[in-house]
ChimeraX commands (.cxc) that place a marker at each C-alpha (Angstrom):
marker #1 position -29.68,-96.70,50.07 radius 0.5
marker #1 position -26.05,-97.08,49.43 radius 0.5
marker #1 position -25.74,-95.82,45.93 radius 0.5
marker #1 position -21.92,-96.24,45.67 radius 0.5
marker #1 position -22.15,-100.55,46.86 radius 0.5
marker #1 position -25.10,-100.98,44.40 radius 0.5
marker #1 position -23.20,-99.69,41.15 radius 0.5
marker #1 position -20.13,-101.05,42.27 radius 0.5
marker #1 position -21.89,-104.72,42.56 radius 0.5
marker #1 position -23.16,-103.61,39.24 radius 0.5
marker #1 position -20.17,-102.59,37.34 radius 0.5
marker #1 position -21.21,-99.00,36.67 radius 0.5
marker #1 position -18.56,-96.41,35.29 radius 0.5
marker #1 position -20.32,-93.62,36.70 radius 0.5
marker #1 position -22.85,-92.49,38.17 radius 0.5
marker #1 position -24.97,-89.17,39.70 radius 0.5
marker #1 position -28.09,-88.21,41.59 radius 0.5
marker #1 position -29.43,-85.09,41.02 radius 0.5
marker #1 position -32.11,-83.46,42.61 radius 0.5
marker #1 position -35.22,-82.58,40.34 radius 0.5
marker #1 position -34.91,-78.78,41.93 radius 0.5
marker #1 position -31.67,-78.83,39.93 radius 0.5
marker #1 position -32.66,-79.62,36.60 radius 0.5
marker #1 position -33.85,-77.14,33.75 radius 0.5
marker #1 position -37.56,-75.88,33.93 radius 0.5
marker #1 position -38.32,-78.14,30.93 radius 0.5
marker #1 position -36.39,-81.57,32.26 radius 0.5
marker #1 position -38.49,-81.37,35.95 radius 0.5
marker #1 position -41.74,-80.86,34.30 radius 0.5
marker #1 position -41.02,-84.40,31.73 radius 0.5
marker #1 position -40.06,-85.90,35.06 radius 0.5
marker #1 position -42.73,-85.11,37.13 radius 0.5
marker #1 position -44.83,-86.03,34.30 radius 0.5
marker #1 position -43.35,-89.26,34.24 radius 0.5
marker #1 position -43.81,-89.85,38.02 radius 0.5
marker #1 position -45.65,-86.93,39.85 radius 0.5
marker #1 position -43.85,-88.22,43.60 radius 0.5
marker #1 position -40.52,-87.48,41.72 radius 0.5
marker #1 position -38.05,-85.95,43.94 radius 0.5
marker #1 position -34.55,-86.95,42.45 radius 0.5
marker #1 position -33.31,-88.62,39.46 radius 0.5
marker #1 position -30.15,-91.38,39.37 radius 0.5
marker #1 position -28.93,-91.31,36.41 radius 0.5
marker #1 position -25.66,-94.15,35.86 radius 0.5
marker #1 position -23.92,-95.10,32.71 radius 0.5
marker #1 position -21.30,-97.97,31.20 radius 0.5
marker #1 position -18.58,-97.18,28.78 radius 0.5
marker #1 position -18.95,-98.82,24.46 radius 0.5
marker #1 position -15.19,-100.07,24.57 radius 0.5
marker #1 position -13.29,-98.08,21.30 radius 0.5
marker #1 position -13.18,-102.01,19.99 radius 0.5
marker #1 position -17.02,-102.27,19.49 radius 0.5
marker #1 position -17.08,-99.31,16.94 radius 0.5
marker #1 position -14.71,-101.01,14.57 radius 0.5
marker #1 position -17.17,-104.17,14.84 radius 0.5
marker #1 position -19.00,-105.05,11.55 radius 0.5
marker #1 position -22.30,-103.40,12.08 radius 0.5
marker #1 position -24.34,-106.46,12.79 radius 0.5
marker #1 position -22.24,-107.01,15.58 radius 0.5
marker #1 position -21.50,-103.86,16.71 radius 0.5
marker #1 position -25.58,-103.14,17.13 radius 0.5
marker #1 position -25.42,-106.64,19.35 radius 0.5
marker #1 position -22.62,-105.50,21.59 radius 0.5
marker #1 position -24.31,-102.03,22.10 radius 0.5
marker #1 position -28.01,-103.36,22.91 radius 0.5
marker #1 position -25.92,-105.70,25.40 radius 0.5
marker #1 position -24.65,-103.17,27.53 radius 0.5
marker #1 position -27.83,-100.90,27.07 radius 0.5
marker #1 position -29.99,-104.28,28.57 radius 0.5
marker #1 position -27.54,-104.47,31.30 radius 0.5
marker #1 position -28.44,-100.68,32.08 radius 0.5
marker #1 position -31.93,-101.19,31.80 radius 0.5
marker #1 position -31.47,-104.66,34.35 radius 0.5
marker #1 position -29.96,-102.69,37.03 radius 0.5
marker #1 position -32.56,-99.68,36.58 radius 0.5
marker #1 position -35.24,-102.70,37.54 radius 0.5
marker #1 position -32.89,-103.92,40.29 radius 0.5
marker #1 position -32.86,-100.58,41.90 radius 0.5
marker #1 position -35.75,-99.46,41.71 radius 0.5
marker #1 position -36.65,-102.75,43.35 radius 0.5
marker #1 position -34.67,-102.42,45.77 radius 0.5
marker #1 position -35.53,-98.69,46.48 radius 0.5
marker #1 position -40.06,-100.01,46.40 radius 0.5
marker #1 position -38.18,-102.82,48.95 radius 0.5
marker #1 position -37.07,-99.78,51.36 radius 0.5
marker #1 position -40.33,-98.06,50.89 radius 0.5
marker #1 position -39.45,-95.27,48.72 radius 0.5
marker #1 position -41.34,-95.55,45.24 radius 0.5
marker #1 position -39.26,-95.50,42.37 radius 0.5
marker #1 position -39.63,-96.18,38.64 radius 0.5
marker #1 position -37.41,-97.01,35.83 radius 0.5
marker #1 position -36.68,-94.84,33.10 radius 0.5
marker #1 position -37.89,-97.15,29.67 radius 0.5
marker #1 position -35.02,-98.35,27.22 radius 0.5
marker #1 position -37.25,-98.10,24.41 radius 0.5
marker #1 position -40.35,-96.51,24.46 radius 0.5
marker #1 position -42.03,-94.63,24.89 radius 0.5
marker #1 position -40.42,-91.47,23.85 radius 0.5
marker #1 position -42.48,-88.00,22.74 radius 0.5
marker #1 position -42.19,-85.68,20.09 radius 0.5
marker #1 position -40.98,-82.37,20.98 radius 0.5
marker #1 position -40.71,-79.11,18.45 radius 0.5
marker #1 position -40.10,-81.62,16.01 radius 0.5
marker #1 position -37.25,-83.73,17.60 radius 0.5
marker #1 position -37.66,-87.05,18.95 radius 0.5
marker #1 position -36.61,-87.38,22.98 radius 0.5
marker #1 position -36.98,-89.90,26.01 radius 0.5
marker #1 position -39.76,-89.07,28.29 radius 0.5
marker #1 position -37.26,-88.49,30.92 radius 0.5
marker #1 position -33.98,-86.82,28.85 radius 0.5
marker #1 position -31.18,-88.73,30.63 radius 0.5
marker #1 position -28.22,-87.33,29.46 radius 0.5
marker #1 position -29.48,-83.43,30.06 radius 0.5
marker #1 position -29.91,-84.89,33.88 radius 0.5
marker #1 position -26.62,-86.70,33.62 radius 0.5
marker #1 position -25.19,-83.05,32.47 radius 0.5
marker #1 position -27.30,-81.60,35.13 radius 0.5
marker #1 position -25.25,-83.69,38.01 radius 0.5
marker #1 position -21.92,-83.26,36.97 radius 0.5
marker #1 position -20.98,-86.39,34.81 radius 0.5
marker #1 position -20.26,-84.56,31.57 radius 0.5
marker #1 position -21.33,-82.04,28.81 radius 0.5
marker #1 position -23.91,-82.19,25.84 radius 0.5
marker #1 position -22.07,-82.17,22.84 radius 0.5
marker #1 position -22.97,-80.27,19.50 radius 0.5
marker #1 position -24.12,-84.21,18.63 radius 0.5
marker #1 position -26.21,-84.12,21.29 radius 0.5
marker #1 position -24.21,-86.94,23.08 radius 0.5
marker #1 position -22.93,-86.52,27.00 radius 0.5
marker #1 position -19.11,-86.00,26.85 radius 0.5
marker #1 position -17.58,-87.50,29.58 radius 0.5
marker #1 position -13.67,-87.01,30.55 radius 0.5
marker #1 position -13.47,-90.50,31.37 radius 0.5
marker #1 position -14.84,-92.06,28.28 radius 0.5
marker #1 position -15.98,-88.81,25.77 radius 0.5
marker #1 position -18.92,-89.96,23.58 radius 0.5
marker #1 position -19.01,-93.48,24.35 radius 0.5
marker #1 position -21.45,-94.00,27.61 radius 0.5
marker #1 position -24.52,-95.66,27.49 radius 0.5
marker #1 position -26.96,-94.40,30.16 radius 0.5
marker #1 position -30.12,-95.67,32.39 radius 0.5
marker #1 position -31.94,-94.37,35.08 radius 0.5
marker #1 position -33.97,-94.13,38.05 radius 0.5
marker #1 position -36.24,-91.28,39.02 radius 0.5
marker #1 position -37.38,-91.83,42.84 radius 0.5
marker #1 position -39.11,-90.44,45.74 radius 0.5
marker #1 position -36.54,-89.20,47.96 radius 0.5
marker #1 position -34.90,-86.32,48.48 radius 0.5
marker #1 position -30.42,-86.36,47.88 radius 0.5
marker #1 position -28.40,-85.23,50.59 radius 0.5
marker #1 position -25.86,-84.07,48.76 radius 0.5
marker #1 position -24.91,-85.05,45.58 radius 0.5
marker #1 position -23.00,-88.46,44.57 radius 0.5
marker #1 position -20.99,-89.01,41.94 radius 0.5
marker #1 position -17.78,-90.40,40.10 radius 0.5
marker #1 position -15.85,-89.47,37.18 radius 0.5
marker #1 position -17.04,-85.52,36.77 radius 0.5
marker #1 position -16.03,-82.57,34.90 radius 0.5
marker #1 position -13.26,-82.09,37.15 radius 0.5
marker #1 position -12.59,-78.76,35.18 radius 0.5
marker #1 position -12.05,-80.89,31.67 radius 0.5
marker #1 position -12.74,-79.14,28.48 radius 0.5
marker #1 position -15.31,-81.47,26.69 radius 0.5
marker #1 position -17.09,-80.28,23.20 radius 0.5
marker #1 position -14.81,-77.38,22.14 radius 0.5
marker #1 position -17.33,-76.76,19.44 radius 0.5
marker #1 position -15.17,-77.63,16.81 radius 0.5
marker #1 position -18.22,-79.18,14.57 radius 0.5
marker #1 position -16.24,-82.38,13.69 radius 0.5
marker #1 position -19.39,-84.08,14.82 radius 0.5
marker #1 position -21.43,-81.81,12.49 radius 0.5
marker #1 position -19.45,-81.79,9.23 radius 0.5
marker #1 position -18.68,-85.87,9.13 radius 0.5
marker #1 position -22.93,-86.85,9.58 radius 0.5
marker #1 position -22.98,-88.03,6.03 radius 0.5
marker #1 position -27.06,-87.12,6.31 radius 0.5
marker #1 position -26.91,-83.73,7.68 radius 0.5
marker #1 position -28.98,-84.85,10.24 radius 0.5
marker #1 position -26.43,-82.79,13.34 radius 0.5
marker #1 position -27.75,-78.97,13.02 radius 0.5
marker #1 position -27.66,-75.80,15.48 radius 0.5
marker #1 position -30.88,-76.56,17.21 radius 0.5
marker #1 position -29.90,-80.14,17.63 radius 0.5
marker #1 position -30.42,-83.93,15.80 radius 0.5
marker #1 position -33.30,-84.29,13.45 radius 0.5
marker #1 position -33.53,-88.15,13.94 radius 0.5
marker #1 position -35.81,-89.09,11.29 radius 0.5
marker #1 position -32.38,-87.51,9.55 radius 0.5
marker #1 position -29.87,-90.06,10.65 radius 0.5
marker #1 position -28.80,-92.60,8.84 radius 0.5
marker #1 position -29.73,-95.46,10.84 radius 0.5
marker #1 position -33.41,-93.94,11.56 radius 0.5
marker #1 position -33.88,-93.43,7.82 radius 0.5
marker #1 position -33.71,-97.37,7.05 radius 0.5
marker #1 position -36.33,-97.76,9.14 radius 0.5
marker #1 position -38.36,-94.61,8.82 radius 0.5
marker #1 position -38.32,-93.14,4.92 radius 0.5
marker #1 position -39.25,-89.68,4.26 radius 0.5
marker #1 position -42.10,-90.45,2.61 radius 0.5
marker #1 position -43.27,-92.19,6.18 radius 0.5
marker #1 position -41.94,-89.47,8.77 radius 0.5
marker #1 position -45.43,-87.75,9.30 radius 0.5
marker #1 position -47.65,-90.37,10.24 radius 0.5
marker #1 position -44.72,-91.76,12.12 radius 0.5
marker #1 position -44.44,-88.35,14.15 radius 0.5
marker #1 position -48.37,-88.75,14.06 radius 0.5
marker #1 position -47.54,-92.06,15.98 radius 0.5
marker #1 position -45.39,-90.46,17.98 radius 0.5
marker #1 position -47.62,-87.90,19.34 radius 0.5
marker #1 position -49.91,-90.93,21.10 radius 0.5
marker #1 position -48.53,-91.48,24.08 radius 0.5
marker #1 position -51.62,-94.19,24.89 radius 0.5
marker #1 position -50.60,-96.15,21.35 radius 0.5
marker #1 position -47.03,-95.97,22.55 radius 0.5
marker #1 position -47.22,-97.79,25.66 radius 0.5
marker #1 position -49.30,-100.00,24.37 radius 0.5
marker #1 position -46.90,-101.11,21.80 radius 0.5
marker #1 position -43.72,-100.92,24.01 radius 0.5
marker #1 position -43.48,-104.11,24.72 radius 0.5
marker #1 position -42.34,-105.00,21.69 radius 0.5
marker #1 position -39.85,-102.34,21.04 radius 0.5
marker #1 position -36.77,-104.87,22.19 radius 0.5
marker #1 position -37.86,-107.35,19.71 radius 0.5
marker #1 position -38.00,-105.01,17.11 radius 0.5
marker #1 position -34.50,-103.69,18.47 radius 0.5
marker #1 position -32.50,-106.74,18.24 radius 0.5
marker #1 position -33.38,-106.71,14.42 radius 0.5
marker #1 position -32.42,-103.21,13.63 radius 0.5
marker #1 position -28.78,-102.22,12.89 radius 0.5
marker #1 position -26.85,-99.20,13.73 radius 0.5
marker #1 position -25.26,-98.33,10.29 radius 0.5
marker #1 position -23.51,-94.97,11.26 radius 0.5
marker #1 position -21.58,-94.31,14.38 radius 0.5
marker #1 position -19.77,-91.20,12.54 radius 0.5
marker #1 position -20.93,-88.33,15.06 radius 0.5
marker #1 position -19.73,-90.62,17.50 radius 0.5
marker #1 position -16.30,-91.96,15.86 radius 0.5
marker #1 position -15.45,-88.45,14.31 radius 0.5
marker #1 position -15.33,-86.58,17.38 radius 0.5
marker #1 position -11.92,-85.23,19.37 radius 0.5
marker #1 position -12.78,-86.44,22.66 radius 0.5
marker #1 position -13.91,-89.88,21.10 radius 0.5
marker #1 position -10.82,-92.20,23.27 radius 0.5
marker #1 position -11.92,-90.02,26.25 radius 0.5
marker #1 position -9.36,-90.57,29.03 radius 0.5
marker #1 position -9.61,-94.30,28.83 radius 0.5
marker #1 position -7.61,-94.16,25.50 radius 0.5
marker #1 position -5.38,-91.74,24.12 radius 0.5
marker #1 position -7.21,-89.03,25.85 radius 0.5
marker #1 position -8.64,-85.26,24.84 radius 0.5
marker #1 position -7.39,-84.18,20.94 radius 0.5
marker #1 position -6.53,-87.93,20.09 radius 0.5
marker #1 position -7.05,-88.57,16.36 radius 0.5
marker #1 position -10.60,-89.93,16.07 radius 0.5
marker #1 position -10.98,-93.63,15.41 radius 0.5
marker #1 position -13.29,-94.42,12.74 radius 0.5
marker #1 position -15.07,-97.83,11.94 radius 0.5
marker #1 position -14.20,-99.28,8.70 radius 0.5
marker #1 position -17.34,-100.71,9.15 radius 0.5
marker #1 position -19.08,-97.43,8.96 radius 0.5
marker #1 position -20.38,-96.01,5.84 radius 0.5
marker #1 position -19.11,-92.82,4.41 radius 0.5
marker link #1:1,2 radius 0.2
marker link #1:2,3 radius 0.2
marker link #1:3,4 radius 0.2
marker link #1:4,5 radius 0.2
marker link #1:5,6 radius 0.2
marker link #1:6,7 radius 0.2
marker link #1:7,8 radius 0.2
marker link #1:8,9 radius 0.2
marker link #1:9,10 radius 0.2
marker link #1:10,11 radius 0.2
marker link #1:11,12 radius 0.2
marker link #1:12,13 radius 0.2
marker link #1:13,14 radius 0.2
marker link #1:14,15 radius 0.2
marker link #1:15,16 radius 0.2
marker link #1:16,17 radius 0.2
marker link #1:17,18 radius 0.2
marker link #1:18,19 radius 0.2
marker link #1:19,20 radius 0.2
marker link #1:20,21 radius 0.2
marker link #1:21,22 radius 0.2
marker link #1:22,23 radius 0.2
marker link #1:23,24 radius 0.2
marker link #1:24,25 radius 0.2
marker link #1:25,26 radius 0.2
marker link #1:26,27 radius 0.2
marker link #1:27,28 radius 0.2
marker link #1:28,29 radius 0.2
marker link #1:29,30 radius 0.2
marker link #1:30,31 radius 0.2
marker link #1:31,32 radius 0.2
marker link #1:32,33 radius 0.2
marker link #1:33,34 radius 0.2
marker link #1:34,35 radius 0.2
marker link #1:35,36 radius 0.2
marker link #1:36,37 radius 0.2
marker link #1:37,38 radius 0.2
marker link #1:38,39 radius 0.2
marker link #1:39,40 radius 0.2
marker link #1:40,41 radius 0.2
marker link #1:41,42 radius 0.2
marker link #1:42,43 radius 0.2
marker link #1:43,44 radius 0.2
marker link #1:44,45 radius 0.2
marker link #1:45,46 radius 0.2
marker link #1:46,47 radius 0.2
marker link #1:47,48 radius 0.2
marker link #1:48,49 radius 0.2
marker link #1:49,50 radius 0.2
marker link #1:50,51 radius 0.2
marker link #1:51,52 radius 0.2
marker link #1:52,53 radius 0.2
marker link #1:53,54 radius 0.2
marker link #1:54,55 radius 0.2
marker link #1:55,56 radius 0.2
marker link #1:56,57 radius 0.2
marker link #1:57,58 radius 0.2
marker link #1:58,59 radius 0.2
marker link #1:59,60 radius 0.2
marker link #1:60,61 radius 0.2
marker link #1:61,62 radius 0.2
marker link #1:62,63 radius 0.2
marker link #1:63,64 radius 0.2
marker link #1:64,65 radius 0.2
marker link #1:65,66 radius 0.2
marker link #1:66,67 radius 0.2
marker link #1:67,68 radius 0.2
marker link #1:68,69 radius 0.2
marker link #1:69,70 radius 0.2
marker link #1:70,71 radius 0.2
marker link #1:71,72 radius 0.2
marker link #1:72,73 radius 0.2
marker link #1:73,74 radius 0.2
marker link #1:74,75 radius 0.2
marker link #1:75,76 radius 0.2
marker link #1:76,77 radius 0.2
marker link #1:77,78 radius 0.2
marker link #1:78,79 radius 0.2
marker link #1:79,80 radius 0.2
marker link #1:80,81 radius 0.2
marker link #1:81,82 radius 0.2
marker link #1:82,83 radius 0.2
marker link #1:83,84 radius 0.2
marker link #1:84,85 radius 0.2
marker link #1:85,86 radius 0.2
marker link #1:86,87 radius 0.2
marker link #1:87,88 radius 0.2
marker link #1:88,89 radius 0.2
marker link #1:89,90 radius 0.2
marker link #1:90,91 radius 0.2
marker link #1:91,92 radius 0.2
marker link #1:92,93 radius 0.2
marker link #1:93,94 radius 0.2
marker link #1:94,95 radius 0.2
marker link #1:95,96 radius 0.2
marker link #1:96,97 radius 0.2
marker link #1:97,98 radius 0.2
marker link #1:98,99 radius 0.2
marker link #1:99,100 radius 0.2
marker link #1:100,101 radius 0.2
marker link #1:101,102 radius 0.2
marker link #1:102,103 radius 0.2
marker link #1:103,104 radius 0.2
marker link #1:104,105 radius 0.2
marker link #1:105,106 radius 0.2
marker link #1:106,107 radius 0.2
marker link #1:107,108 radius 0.2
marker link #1:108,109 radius 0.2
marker link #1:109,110 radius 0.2
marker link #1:110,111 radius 0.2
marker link #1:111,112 radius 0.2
marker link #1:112,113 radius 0.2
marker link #1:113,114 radius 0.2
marker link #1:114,115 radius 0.2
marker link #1:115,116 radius 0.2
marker link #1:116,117 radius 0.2
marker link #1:117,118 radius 0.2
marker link #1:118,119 radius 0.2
marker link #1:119,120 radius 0.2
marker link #1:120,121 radius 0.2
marker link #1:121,122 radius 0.2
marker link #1:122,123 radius 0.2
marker link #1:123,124 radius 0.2
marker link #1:124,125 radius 0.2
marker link #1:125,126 radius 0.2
marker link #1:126,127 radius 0.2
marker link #1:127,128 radius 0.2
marker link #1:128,129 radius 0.2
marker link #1:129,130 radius 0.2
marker link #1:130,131 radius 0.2
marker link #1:131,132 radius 0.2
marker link #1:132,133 radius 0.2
marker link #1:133,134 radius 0.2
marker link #1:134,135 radius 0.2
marker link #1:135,136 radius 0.2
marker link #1:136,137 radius 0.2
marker link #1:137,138 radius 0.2
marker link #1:138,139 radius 0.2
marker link #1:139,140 radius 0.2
marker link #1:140,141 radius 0.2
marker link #1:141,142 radius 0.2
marker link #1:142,143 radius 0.2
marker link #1:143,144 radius 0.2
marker link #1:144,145 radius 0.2
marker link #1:145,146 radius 0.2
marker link #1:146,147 radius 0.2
marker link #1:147,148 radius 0.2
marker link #1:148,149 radius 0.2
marker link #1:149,150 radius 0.2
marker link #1:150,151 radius 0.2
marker link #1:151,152 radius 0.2
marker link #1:152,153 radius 0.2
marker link #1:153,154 radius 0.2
marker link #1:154,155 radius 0.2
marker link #1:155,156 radius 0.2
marker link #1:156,157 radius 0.2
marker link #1:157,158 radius 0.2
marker link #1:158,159 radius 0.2
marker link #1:159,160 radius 0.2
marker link #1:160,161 radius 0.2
marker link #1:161,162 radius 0.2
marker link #1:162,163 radius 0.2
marker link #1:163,164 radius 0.2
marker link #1:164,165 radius 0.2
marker link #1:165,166 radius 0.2
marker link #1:166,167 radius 0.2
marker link #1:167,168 radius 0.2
marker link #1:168,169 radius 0.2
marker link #1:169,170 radius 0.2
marker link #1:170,171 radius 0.2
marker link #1:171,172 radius 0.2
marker link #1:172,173 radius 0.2
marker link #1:173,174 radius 0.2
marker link #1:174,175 radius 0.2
marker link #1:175,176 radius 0.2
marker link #1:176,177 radius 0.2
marker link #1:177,178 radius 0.2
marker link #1:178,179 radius 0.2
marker link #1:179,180 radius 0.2
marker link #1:180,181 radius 0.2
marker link #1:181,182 radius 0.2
marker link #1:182,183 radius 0.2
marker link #1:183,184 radius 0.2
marker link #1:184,185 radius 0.2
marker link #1:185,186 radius 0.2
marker link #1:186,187 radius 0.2
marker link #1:187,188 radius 0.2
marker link #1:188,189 radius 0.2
marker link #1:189,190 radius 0.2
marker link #1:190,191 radius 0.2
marker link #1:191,192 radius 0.2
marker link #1:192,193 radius 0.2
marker link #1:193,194 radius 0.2
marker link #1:194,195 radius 0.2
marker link #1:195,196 radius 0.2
marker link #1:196,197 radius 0.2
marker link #1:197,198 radius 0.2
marker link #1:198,199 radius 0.2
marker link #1:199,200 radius 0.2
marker link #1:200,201 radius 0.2
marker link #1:201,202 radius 0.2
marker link #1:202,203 radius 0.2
marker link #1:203,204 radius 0.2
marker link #1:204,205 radius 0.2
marker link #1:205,206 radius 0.2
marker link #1:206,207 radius 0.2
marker link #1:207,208 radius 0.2
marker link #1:208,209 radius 0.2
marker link #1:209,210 radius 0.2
marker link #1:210,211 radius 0.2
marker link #1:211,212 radius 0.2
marker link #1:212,213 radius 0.2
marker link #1:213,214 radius 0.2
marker link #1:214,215 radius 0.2
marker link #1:215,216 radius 0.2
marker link #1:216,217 radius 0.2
marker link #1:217,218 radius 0.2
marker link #1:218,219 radius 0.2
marker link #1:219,220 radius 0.2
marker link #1:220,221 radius 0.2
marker link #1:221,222 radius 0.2
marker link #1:222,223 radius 0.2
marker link #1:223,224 radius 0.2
marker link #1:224,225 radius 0.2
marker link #1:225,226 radius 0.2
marker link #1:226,227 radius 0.2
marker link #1:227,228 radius 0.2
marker link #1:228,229 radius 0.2
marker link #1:229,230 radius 0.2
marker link #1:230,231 radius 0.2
marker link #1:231,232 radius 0.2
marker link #1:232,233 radius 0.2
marker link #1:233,234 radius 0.2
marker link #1:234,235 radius 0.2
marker link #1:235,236 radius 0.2
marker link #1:236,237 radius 0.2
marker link #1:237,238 radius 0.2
marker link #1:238,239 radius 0.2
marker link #1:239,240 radius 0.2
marker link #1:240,241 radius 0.2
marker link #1:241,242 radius 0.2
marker link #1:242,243 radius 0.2
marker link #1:243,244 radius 0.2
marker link #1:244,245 radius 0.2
marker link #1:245,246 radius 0.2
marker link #1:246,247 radius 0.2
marker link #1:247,248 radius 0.2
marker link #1:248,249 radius 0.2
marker link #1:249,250 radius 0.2
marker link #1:250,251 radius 0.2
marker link #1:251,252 radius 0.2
marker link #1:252,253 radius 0.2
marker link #1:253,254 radius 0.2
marker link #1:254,255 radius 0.2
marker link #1:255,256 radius 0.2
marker link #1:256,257 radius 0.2
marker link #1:257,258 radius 0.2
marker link #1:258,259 radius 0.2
marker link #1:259,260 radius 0.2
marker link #1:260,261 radius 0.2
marker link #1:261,262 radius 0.2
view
């Protein structure tokens, strides 16, 4: 399978495959769970232009779920094309469904720990993959297949660049609070909390917890996703690194949305 043709056709940024012999104890057991023939994950990811942030937030949420469909398109494109070459493969879900862990809400495969994993970036202290190339702003999908790399395939690494220098910019500007030092309480965020109240958060982790009542109501998680906004983009915007490379590059001033709330 030539990797480097496919995403090119596909108009990927970046991409890695990483061995699941290389990932944390905790990431290779949620993948083999997820598909027990598992023997690498390809993980690939497009770039949110800076434009789209200072997008009214109706707009904004459309332009973001665009990009993340076109993600989840070419996960079902390669993994047909991987079934077509007889190696099984399955795509990692946009949506759901997604499990509950110590509290904290996280894919069933945790892409951008993978993506971390094969050299693409670092995990932030907002829990978002800095990338040198773009910083915070990559969207991600991915394939977890049957076949072993030989050698490891990639564009756009580390390449030695400092990426989350801990500063806490991302911490300090989360109007909610929701950013803390074992990671982002969702239910927290200011986007989730439209959605999900307090008042609802433990039957919704209840919910959660189902992983049978989950699938069965995936289906309609895009619907429900094209009517949802993102209201806050702050531990996004307010970081350093936010222009990445593509813009003004590492210690620019951080652009932030008019459109986002304070």
């Amino acid at each position: 399978m030539d990797l480097a043709a496919f995403f090119e056709d596909e108009g990927v940024a970046v991409y890695c495959s990483v061995g699941i012999e290389a990932l944390a104890d905790a990431d290779r057991a949620a993948v083999l769970q997820f598909f027990p023939a598992a023997l690498s994950v390809i993980v690939f990811g497009k770039e949110v232009p800076v434009p789209v942030y200072r997008m009214p937030q109706k707009e904004k949420t459309r332009e973001m779920l665009r990009i993340a469909e076109s993600l989840d398109s070419s996960a079902v494109r390669l993994t047909r094309l991987l079934n077509a070459e007889h190696i099984p493969a399955r795509p990692v879900p946009l949506y759901l469904p997604v499990r509950l862990v110590d509290g904290r809400v996280q894919g069933v495969v945790r892409l951008k720990q993978i993506a971390a994993a094969g050299g693409l970036g670092k995990i932030g202290k907002n829990t978002v993959l800095l990338t040198p190339r773009f910083g915070p702003r990559l969207l991600l999908g991915g394939v977890v297949a049957a076949f072993p790399i030989r050698g490891r395939e990639k564009r756009a690494g580390t390449s030695g660049t400092p990426l989350c220098t801990g500063c806490g910019a991302c911490i300090r500007v989360c109007p909610n609070g929701a950013i803390g030092p074992d990671g982002v309480d969702a239910f927290r965020c200011r986007t989730v909390r439209v959605w999900v109240p307090s008042p609802v958060v433990p039957v919704v982790k209840w919910l959660l917890r189902r992983q049978l009542l989950l699938r069965g109501i995936a289906p309609l998680a895009p619907l429900v996703a094209r009517t949802a906004t993102i209201r806050c983009s702050l531990c996004v915007t307010g970081c350093p690194a936010f222009q990445g490379a593509a813009g003004k590059g590492w210690g620019a001033e951080p652009v932030k949305s008019s459109q986002d709330p304070v």
